[in-house]
MARZA-291530 format. One record per residue (C-alpha): x, y, z; residue in three letters. Coordinates in Angstrom, 1 decimal, m for minus. Layout:
BEGIN
> X, Y, Z, Ala;
...
***
This chain:
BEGIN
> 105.6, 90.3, 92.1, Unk;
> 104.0, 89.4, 95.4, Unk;
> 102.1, 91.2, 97.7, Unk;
> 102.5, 91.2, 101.2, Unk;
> 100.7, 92.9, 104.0, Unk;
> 102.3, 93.9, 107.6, Unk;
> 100.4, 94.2, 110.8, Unk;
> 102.3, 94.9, 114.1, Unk;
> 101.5, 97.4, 116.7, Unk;
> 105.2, 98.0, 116.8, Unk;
> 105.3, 101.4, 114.4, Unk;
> 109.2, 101.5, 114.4, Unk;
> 109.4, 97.2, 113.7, Unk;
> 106.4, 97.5, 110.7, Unk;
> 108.4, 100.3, 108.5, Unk;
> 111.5, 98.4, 109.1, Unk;
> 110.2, 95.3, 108.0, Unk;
> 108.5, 97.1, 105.1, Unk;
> 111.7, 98.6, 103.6, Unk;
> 114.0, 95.6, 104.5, Unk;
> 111.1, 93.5, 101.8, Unk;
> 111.5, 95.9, 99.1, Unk;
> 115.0, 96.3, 98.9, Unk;
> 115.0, 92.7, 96.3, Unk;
> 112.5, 94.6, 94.3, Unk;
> 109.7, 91.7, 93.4, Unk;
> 107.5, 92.6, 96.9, Unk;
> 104.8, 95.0, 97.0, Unk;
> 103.9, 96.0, 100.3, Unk;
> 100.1, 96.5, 99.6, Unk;
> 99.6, 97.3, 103.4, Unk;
> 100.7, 98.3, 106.6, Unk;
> 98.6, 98.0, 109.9, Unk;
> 98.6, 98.6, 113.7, Unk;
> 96.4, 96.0, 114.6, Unk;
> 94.2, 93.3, 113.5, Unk;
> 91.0, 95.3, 113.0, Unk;
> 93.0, 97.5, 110.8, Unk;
> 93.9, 95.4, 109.0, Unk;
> 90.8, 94.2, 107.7, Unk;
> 89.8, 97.7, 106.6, Unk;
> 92.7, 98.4, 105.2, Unk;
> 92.0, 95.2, 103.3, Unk;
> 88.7, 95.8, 102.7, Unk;
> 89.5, 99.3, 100.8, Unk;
> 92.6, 97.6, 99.0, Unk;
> 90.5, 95.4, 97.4, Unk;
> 93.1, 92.6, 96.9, Unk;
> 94.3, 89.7, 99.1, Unk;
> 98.2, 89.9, 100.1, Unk;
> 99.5, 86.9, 99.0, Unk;
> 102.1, 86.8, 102.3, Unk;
> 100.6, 88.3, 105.3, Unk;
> 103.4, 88.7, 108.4, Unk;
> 101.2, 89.3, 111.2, Unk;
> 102.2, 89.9, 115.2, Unk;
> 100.5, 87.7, 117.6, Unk;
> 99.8, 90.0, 120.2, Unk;
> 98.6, 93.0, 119.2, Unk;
> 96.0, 95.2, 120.8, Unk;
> 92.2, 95.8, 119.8, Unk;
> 92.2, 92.5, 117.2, Unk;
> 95.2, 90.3, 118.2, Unk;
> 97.3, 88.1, 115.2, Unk;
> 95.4, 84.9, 116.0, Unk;
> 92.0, 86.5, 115.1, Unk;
> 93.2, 88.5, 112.5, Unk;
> 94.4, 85.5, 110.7, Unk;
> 90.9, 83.7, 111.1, Unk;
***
């Protein structure tokens, strides 16, 4: 099983792309975030890194480039 974290300011894209990855069954969406910075918290309280992160570039407050830093 892998775990895979979504950040896109795009609400309607990000659940898409959530239930499109667990369809197959062996992904576990272990976050979903708005932007950057929310991502790290969300993160932060998960307590485990994603093993796949799929991350928009340009996002608002903490863009994809930083995030990914």
């Amino acid at each position: 099983m892998y775990r895979v974290a979504i950040a896109d300011d795009h609400a309607l894209f990000r659940h898409t792309l959530a239930l499109f990855l667990k369809t197959p069954g062996n992904l576990d969406i272990v976050t979903e975030a708005s932007n950057g910075e929310d991502l790290m918290k969300q993160l932060s309280m998960v307590g485990l890194l994603p093993d796949v992160f799929f991350i928009d570039i340009q996002m608002p407050v903490m863009d994809g480039r930083r995030a990914a830093t």
